[in-house]
C-alpha positions as CSV (number, residue, x, y, z in Angstrom):
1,X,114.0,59.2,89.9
2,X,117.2,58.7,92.1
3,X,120.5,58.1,91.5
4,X,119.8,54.2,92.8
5,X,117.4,53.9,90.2
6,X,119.0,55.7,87.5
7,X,121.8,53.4,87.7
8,X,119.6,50.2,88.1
9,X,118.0,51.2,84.9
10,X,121.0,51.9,83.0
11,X,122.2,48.6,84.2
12,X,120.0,46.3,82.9
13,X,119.9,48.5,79.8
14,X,123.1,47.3,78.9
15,X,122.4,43.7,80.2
16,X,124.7,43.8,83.7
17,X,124.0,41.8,86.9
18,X,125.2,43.8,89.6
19,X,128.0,41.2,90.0
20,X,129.2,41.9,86.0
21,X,129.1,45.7,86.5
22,X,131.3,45.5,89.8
23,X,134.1,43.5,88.5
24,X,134.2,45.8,85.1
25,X,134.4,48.7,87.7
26,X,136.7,47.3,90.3
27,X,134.4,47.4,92.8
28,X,132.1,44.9,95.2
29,X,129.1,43.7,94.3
30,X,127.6,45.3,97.8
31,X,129.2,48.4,96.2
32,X,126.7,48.2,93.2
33,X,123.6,47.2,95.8
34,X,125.0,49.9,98.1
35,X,124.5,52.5,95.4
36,X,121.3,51.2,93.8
37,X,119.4,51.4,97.0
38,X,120.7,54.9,97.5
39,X,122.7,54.0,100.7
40,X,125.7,55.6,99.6
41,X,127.1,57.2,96.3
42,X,130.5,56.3,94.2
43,X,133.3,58.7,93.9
44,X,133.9,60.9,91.2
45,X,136.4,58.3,89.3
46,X,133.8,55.7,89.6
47,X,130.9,57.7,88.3
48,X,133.0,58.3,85.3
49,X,133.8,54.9,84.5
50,X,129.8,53.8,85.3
51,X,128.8,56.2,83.2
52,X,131.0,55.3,80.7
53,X,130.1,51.3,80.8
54,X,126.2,52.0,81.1
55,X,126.2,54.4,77.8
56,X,124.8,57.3,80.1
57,X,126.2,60.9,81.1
58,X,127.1,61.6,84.4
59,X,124.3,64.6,84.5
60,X,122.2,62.1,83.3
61,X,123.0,59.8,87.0
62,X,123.6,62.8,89.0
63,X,120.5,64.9,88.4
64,X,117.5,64.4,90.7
65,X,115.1,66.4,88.0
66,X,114.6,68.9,90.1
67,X,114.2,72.2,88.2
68,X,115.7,75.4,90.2
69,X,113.9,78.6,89.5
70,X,116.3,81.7,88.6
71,X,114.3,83.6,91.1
72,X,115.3,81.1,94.1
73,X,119.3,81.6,93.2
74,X,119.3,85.2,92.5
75,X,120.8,87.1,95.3
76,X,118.4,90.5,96.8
């Protein structure tokens, strides 16, 4: 799942329209559809204050669920 829909979820979890969310955050409304359709990501600040308002952790947003093997990061 991406980021985009990770946040759409969590969105209309908590019962926001992309219009509500935006003005809790500060932000535009193309902001929100910017970021839902993966065409662009928020800032740090404003992933804290999302994740904060949707009742979900940043890791939660931020992580594609790819799992790393140990072997692929261990240096030779």
């Amino acid at each position: 799942m991406t980021f985009g829909e990770k946040l759409r979820e969590a969105r209309k979890e908590v019962c926001l329209s992309q219009e509500q969310l935006a003005e809790k955050m500060c932000v535009s409304r193309s902001a929100i559809a910017k970021w839902e359709t993966d065409k662009g990501m928020p800032d740090i600040n404003n992933l804290k204050v999302m994740s904060k308002l949707l009742n979900v952790s940043v890791d939660y947003l931020l992580d594609n669920e790819e799992k790393i093997s140990f072997n692929e990061i261990k240096e030779a």
